[in-house]
C-alpha positions, -999 to 999 in steps of 0.1 A, spaced: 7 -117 232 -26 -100 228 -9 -65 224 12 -81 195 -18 -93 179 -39 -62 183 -7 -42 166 2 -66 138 -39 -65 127 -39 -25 134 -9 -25 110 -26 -47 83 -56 -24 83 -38 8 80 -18 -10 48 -51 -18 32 -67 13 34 -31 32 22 -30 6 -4 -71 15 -16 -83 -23 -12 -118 -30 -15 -139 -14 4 -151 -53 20 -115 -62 29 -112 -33 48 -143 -35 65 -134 -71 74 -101 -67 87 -113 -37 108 -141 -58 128 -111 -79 135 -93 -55 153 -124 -45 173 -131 -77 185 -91 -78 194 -97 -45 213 -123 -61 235 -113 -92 239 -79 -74 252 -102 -49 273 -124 -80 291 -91 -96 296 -84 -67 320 -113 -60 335 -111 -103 344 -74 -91 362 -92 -60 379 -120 -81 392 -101 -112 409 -71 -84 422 -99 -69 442 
């Protein structure tokens, strides 16, 4: 669910910068993803941590 998210926002980001959009839009959507990223990342690290 995550992984879908992370994918449809990385796909949205690479349209906008093919597509020139302001500079701001890009920037926006891109802090988006990152948060996604780690979000997704301290997710598994939670999984990691209780499998041990």
């Amino acid at each position: 669910m995550l992984n879908e998210e992370i994918c449809k926002t990385r796909d949205r980001l690479n349209k906008s910068i093919e597509n020139n959009l302001d500079y701001s839009i890009i920037y926006k959507i891109s802090v988006e993803l990152d948060m996604l990223i780690a979000k997704f990342y301290n997710e598994q690290l939670k999984k990691e941590a209780v499998a041990k």
